[in-house]
mmCIF file of the N, C-alpha and C atoms, coordinates in Angstrom:
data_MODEL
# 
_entry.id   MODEL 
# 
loop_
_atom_site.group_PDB 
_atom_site.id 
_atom_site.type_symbol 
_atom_site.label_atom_id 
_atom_site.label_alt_id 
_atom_site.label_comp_id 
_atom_site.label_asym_id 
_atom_site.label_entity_id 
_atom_site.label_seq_id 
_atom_site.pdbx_PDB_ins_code 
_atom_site.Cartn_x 
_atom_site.Cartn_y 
_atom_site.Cartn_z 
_atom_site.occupancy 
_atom_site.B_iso_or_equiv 
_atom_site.pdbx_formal_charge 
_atom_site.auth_seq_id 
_atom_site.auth_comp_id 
_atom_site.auth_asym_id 
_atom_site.auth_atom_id 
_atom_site.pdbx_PDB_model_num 
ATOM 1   N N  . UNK A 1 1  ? -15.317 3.532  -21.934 1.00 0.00 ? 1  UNK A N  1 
ATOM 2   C CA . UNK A 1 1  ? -14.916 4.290  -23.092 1.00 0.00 ? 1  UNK A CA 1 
ATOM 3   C C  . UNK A 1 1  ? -13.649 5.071  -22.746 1.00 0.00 ? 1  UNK A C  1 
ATOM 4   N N  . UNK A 1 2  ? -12.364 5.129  -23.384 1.00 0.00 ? 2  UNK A N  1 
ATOM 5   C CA . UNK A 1 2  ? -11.286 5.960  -23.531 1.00 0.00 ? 2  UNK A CA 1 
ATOM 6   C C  . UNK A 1 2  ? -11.320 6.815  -23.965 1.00 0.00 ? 2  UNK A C  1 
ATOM 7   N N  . UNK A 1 3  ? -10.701 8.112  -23.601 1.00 0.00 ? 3  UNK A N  1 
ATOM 8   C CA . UNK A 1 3  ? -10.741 9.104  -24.164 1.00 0.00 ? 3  UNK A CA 1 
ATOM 9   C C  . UNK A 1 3  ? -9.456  9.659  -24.181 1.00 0.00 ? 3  UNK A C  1 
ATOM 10  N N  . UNK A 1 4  ? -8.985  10.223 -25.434 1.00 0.00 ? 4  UNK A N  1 
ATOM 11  C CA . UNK A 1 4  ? -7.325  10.639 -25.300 1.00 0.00 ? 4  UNK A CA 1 
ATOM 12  C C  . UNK A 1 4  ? -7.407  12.256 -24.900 1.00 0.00 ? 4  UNK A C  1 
ATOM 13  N N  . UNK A 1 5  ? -6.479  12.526 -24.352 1.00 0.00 ? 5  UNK A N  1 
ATOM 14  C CA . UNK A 1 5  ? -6.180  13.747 -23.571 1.00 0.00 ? 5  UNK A CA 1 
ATOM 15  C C  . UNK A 1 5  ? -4.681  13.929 -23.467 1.00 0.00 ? 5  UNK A C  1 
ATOM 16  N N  . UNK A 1 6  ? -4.501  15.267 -23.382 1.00 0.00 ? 6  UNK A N  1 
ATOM 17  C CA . UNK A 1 6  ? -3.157  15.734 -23.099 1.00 0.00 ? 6  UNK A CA 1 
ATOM 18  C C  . UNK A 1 6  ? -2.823  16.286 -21.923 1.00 0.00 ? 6  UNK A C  1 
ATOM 19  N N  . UNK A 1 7  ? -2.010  15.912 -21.342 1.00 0.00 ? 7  UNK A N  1 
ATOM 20  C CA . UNK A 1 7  ? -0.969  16.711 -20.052 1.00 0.00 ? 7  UNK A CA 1 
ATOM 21  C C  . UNK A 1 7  ? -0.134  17.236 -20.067 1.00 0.00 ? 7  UNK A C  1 
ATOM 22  N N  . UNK A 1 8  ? 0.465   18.300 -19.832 1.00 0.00 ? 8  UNK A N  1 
ATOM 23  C CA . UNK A 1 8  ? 1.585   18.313 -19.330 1.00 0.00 ? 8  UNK A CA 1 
ATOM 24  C C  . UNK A 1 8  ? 2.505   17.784 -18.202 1.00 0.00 ? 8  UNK A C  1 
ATOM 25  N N  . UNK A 1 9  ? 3.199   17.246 -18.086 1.00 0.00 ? 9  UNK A N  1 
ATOM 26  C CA . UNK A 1 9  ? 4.178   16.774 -16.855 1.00 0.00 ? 9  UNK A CA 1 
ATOM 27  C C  . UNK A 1 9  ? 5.493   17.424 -16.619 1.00 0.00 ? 9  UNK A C  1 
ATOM 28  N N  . UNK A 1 10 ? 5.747   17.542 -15.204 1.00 0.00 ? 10 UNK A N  1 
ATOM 29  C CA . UNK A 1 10 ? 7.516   17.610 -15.450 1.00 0.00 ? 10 UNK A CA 1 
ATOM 30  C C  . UNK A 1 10 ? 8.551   16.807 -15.665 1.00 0.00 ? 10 UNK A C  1 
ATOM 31  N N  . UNK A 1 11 ? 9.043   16.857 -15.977 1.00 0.00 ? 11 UNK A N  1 
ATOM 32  C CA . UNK A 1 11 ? 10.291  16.009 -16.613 1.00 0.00 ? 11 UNK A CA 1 
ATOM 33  C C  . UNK A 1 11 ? 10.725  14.673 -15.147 1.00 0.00 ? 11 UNK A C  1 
ATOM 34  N N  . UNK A 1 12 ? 10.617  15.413 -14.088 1.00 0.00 ? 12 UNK A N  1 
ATOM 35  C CA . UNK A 1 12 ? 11.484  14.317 -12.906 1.00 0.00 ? 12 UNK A CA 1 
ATOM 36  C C  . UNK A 1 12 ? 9.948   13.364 -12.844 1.00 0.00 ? 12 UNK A C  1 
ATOM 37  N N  . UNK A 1 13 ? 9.225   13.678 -13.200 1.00 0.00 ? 13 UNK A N  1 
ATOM 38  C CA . UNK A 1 13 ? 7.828   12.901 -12.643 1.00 0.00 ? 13 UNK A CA 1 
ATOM 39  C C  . UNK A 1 13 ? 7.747   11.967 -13.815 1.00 0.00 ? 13 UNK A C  1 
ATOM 40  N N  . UNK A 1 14 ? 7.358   12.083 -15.447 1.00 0.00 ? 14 UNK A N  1 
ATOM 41  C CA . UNK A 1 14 ? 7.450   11.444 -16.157 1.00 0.00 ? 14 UNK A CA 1 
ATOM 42  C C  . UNK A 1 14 ? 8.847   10.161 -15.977 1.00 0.00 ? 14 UNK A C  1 
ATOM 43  N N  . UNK A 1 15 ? 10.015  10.297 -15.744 1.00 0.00 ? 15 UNK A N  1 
ATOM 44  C CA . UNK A 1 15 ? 10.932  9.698  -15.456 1.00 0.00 ? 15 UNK A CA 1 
ATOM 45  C C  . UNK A 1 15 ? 10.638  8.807  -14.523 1.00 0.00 ? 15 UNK A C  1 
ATOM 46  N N  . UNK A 1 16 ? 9.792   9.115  -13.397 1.00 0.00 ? 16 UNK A N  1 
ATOM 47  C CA . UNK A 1 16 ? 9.411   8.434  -11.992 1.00 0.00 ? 16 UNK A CA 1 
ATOM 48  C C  . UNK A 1 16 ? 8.557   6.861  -12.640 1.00 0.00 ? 16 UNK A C  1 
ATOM 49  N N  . UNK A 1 17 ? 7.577   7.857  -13.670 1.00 0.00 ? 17 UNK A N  1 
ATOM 50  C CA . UNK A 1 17 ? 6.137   6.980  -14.280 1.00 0.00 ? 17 UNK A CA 1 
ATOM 51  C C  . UNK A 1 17 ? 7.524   5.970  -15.339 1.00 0.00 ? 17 UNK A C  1 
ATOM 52  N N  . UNK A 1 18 ? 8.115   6.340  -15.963 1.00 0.00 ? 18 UNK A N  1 
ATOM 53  C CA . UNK A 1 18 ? 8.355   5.609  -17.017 1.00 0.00 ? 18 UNK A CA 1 
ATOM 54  C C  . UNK A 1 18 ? 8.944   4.437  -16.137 1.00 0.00 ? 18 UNK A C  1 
ATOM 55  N N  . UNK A 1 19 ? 10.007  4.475  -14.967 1.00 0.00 ? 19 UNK A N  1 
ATOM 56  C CA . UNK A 1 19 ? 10.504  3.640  -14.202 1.00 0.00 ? 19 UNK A CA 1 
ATOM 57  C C  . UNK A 1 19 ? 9.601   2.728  -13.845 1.00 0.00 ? 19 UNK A C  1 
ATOM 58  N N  . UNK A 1 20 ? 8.794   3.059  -13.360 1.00 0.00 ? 20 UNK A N  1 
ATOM 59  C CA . UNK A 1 20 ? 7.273   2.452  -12.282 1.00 0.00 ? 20 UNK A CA 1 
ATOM 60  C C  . UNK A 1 20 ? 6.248   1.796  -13.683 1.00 0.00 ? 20 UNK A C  1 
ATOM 61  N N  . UNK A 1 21 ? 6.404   2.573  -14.371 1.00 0.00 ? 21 UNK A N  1 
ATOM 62  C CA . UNK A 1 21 ? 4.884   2.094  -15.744 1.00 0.00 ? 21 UNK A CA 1 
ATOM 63  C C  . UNK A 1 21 ? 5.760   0.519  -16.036 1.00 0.00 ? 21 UNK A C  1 
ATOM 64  N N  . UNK A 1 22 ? 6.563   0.001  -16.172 1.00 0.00 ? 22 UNK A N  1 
ATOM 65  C CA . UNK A 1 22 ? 7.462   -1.441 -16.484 1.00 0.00 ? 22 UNK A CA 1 
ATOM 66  C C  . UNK A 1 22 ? 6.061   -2.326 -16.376 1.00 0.00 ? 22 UNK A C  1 
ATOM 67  N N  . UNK A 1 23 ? 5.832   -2.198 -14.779 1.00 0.00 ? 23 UNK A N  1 
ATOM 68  C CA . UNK A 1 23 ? 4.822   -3.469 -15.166 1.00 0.00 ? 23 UNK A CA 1 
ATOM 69  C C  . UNK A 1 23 ? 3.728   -3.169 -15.224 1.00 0.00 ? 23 UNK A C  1 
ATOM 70  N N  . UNK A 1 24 ? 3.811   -2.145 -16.100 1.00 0.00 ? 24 UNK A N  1 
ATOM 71  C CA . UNK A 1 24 ? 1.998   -2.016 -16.789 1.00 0.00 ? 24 UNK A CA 1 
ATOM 72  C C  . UNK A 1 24 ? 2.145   -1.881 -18.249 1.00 0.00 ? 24 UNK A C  1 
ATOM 73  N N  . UNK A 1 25 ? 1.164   -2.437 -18.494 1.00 0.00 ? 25 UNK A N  1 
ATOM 74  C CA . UNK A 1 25 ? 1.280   -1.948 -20.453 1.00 0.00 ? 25 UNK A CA 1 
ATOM 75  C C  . UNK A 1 25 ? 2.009   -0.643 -20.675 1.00 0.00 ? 25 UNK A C  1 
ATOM 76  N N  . UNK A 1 26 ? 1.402   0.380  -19.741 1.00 0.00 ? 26 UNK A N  1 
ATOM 77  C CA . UNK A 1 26 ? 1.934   1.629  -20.862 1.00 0.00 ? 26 UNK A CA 1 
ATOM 78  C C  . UNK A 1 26 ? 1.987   2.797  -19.881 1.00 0.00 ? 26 UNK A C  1 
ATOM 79  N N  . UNK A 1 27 ? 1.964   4.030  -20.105 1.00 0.00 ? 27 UNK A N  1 
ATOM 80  C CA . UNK A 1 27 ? 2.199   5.139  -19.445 1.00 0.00 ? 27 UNK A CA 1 
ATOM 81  C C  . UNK A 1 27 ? 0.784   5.295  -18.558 1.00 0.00 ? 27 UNK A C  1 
ATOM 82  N N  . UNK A 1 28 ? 0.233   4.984  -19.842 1.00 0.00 ? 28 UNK A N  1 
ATOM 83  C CA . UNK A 1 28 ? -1.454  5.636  -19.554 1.00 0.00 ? 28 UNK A CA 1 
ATOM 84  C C  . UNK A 1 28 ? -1.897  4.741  -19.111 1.00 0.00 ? 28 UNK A C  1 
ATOM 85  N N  . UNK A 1 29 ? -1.594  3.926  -19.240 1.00 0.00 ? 29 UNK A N  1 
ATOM 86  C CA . UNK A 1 29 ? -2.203  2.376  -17.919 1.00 0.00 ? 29 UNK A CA 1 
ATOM 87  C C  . UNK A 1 29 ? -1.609  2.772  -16.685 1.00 0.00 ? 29 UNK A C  1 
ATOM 88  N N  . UNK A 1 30 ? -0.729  2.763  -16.550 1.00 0.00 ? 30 UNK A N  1 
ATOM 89  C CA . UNK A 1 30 ? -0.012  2.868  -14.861 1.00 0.00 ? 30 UNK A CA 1 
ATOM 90  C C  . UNK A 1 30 ? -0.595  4.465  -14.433 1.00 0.00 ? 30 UNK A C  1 
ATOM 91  N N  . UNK A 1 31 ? -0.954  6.047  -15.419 1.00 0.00 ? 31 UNK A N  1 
ATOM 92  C CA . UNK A 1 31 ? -1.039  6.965  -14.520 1.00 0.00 ? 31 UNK A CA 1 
ATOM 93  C C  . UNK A 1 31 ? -2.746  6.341  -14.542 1.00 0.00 ? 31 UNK A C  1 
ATOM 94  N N  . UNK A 1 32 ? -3.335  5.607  -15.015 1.00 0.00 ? 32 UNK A N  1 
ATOM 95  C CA . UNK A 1 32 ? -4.944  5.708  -14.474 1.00 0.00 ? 32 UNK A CA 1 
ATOM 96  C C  . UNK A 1 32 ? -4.999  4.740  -13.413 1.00 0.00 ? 32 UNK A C  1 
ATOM 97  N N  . UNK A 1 33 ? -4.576  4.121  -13.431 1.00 0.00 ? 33 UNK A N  1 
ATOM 98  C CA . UNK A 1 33 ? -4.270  3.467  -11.781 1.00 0.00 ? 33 UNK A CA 1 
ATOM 99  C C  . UNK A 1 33 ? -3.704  4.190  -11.030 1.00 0.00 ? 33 UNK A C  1 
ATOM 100 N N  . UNK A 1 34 ? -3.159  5.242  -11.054 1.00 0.00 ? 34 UNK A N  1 
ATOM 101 C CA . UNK A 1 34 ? -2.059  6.016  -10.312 1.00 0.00 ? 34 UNK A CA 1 
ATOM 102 C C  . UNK A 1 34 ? -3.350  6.617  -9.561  1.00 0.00 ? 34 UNK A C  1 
ATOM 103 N N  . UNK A 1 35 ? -4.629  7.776  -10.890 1.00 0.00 ? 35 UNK A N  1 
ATOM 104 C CA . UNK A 1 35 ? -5.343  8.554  -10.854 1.00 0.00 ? 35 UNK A CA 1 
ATOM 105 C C  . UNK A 1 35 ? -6.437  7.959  -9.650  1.00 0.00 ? 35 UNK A C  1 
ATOM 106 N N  . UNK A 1 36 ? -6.922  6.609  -10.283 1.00 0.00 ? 36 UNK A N  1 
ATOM 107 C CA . UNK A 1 36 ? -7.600  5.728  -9.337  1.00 0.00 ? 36 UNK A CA 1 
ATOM 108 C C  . UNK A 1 36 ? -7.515  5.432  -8.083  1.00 0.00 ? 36 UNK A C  1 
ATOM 109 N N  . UNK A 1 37 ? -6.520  5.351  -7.575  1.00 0.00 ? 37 UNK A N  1 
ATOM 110 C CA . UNK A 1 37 ? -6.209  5.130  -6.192  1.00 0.00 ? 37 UNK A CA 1 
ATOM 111 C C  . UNK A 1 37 ? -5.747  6.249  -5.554  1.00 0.00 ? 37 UNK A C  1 
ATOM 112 N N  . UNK A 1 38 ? -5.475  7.487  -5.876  1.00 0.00 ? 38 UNK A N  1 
ATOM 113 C CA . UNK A 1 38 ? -5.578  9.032  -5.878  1.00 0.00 ? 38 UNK A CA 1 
ATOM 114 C C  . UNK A 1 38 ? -7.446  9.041  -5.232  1.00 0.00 ? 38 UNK A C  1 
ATOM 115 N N  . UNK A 1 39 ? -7.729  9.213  -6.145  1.00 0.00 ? 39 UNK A N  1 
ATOM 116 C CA . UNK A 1 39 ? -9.418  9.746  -6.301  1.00 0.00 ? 39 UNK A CA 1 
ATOM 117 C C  . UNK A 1 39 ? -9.936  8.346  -4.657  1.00 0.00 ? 39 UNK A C  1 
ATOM 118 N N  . UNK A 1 40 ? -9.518  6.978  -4.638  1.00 0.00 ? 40 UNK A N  1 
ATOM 119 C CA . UNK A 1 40 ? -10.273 6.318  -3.475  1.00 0.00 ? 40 UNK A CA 1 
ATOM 120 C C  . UNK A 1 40 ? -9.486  7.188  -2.579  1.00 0.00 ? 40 UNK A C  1 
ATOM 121 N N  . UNK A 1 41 ? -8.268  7.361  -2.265  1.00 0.00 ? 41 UNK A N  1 
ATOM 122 C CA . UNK A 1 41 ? -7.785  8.096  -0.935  1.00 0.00 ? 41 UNK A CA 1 
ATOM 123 C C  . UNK A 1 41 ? -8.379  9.438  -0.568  1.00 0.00 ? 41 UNK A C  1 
ATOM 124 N N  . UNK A 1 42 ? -8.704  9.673  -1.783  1.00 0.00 ? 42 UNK A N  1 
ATOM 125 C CA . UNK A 1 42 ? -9.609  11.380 -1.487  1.00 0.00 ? 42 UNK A CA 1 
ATOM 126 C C  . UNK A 1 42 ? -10.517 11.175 -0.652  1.00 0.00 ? 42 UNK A C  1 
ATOM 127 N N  . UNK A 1 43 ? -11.577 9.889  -1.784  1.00 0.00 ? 43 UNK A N  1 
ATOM 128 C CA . UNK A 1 43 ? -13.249 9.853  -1.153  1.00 0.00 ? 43 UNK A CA 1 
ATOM 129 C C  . UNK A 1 43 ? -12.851 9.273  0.782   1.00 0.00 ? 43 UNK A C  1 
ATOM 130 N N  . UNK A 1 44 ? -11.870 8.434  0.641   1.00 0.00 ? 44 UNK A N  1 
ATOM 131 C CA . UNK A 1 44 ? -11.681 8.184  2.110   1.00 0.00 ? 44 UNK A CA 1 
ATOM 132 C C  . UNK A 1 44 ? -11.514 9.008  3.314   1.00 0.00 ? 44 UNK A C  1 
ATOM 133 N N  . UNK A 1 45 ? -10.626 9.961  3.011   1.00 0.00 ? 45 UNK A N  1 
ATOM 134 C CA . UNK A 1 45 ? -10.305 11.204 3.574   1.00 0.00 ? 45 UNK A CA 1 
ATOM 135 C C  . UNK A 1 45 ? -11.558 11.272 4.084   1.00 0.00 ? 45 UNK A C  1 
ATOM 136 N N  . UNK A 1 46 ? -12.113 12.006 2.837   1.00 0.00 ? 46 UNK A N  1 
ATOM 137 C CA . UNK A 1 46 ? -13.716 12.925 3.187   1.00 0.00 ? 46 UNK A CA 1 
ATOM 138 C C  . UNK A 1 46 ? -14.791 12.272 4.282   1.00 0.00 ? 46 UNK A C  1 
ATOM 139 N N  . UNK A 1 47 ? -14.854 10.673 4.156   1.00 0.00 ? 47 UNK A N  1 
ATOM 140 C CA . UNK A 1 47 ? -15.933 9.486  4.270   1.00 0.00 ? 47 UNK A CA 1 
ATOM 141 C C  . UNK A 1 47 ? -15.193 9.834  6.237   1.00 0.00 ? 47 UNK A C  1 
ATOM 142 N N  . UNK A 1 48 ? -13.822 9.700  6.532   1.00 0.00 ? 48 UNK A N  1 
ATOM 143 C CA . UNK A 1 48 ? -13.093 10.190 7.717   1.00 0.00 ? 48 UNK A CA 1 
ATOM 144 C C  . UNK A 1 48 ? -13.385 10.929 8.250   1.00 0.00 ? 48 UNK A C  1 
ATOM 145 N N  . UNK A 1 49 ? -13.115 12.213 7.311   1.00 0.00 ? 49 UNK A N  1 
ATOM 146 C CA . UNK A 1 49 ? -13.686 13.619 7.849   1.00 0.00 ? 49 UNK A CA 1 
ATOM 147 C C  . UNK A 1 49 ? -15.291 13.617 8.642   1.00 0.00 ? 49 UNK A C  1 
ATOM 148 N N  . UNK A 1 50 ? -16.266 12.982 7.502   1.00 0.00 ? 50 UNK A N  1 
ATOM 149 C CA . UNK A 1 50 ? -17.598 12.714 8.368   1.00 0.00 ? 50 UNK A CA 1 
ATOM 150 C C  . UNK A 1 50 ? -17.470 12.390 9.278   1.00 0.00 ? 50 UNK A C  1 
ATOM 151 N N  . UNK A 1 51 ? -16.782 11.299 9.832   1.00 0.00 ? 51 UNK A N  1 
ATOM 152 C CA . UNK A 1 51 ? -17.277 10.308 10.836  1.00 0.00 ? 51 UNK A CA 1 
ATOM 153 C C  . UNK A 1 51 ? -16.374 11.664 12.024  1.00 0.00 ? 51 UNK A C  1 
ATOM 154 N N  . UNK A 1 52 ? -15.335 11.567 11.788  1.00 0.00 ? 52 UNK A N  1 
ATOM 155 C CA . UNK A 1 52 ? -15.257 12.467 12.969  1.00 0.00 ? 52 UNK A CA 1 
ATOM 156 C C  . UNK A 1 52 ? -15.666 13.529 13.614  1.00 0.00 ? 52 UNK A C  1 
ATOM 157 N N  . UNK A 1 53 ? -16.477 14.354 12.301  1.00 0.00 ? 53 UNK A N  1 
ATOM 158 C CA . UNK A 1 53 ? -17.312 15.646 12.477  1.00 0.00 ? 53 UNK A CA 1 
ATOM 159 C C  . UNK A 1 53 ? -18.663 14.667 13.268  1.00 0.00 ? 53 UNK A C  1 
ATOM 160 N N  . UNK A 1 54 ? -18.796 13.781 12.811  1.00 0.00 ? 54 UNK A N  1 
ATOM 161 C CA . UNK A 1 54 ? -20.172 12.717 13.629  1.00 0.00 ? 54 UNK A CA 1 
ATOM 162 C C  . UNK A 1 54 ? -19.806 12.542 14.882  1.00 0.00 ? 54 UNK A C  1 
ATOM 163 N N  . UNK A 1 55 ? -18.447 12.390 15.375  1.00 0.00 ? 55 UNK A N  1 
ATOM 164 C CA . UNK A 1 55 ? -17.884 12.011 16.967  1.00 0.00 ? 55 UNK A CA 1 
ATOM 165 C C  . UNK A 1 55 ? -17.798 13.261 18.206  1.00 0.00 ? 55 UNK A C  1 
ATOM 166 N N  . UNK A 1 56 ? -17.113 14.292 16.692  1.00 0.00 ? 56 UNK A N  1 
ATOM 167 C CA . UNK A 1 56 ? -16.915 15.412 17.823  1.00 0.00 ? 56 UNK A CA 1 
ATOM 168 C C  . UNK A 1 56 ? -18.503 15.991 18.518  1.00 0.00 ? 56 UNK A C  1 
ATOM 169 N N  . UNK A 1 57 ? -19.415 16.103 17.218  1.00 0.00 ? 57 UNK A N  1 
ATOM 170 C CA . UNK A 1 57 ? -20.592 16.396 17.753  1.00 0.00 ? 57 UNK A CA 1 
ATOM 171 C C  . UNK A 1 57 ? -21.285 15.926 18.711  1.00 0.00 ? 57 UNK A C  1 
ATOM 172 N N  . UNK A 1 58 ? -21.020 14.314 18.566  1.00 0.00 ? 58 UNK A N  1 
ATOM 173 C CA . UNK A 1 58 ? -21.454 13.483 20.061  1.00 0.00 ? 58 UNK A CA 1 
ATOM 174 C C  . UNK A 1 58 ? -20.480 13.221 20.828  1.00 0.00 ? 58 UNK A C  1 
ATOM 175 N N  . UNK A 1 59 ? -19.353 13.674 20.862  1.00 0.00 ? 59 UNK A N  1 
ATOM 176 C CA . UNK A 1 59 ? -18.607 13.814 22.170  1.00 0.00 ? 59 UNK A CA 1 
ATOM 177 C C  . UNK A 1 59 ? -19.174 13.567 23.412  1.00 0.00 ? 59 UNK A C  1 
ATOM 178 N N  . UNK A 1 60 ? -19.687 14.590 23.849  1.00 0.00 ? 60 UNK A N  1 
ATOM 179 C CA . UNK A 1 60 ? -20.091 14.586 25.041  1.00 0.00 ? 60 UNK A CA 1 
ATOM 180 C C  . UNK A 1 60 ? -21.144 13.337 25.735  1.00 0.00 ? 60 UNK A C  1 
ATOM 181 N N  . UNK A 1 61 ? -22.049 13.653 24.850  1.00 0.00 ? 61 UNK A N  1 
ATOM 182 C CA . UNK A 1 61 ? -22.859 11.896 24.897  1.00 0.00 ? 61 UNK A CA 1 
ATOM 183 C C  . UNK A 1 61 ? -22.527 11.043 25.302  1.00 0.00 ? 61 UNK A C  1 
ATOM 184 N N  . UNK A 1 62 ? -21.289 10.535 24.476  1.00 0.00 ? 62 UNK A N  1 
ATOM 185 C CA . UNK A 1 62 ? -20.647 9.498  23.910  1.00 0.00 ? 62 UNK A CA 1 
ATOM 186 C C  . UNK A 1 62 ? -19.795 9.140  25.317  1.00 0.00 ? 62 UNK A C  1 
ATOM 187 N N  . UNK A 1 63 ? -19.199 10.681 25.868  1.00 0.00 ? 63 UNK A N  1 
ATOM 188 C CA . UNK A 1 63 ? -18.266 10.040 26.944  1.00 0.00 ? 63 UNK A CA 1 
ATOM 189 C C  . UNK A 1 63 ? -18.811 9.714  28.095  1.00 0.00 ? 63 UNK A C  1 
ATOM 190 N N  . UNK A 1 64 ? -20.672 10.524 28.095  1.00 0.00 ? 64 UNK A N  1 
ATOM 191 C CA . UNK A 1 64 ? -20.752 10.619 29.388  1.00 0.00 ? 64 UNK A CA 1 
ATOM 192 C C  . UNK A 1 64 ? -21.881 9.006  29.310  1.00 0.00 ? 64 UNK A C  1 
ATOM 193 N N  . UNK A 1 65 ? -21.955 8.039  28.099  1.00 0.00 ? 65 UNK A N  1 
ATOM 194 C CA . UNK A 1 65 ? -22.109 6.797  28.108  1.00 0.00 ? 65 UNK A CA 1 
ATOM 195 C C  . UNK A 1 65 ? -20.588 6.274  28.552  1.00 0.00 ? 65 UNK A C  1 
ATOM 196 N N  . UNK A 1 66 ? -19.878 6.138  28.197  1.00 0.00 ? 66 UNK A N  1 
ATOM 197 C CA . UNK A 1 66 ? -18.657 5.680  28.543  1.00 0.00 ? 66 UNK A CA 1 
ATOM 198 C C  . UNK A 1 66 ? -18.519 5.808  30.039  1.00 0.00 ? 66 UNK A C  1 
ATOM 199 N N  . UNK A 1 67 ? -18.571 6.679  30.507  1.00 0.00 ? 67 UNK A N  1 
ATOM 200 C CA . UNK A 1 67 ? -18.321 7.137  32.033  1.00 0.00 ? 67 UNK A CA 1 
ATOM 201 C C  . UNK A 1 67 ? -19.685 6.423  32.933  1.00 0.00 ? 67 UNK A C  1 
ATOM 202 N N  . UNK A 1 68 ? -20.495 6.422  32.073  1.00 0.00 ? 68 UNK A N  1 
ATOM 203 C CA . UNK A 1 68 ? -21.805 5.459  33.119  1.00 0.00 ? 68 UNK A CA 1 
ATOM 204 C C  . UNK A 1 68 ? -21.168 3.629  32.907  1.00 0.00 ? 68 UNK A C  1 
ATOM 205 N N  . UNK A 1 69 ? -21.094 3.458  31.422  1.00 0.00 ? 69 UNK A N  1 
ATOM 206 C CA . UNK A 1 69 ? -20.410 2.391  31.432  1.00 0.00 ? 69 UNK A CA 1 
ATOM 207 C C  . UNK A 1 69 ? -19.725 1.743  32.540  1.00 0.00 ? 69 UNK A C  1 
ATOM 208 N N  . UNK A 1 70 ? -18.559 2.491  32.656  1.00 0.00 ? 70 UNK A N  1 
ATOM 209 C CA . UNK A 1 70 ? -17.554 2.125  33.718  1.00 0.00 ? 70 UNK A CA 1 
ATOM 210 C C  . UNK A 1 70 ? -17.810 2.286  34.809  1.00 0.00 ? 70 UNK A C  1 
ATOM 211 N N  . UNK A 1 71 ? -18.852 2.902  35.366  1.00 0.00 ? 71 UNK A N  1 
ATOM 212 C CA . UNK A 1 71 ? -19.378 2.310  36.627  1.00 0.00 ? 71 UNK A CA 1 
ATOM 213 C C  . UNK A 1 71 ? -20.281 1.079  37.056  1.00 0.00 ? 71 UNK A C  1 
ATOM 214 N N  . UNK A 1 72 ? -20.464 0.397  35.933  1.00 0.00 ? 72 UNK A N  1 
ATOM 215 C CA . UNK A 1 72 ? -21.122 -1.039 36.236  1.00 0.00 ? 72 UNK A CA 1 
ATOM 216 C C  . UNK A 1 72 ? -19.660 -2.155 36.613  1.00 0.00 ? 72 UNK A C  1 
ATOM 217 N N  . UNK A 1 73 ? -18.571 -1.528 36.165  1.00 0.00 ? 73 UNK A N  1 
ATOM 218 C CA . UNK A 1 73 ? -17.967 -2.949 36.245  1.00 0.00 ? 73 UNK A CA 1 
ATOM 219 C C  . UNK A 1 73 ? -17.674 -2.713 37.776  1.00 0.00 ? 73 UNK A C  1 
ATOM 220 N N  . UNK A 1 74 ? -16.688 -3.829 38.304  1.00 0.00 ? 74 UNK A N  1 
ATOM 221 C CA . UNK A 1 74 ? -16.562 -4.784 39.746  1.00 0.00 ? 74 UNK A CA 1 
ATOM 222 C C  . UNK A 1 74 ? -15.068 -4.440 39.664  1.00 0.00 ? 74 UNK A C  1 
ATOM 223 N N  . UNK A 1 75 ? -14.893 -4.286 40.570  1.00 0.00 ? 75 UNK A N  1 
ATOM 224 C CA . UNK A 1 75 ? -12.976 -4.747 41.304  1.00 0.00 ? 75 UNK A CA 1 
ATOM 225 C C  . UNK A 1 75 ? -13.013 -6.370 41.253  1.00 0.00 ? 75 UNK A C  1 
ATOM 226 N N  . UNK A 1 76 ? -11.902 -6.590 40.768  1.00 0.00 ? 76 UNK A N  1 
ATOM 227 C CA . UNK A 1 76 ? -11.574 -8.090 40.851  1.00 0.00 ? 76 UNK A CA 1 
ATOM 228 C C  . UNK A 1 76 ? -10.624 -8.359 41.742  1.00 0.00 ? 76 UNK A C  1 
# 
């Protein structure tokens, strides 16, 4: 379902969209794709943010598997 809404924009940005909107139907086609792939880079960020708040917490774990690791291997 569509819903019409109003924005304001600034003038150098609308200019940017009207250049760039060419190969889309329309204004409002190209900024909801714009909006869309905005909003996935967000959730990605965040989905990032977890995993590393997940790493730093097992840091230590993590390295002191790593560090047992590397004592199984051999000199070649």
């Amino acid at each position: 379902m569509k819903v019409k809404t109003s924005i304001t924009l600034s003038g150098d940005l609308l200019k940017a969209i009207d250049e760039y909107a060419r190969e889309y139907n329309n204004r409002s086609e190209f900024i909801e794709e714009a909006i869309r792939f905005f909003i996935k880079l967000l959730i990605r960020r965040q989905q990032e943010a977890r995993d590393l708040e997940i790493i730093d917490r097992r840091a230590d774990y993590l390295n002191q598997e790593a560090k047992e690791v590397l004592g199984y291997q051999v000199d070649l």
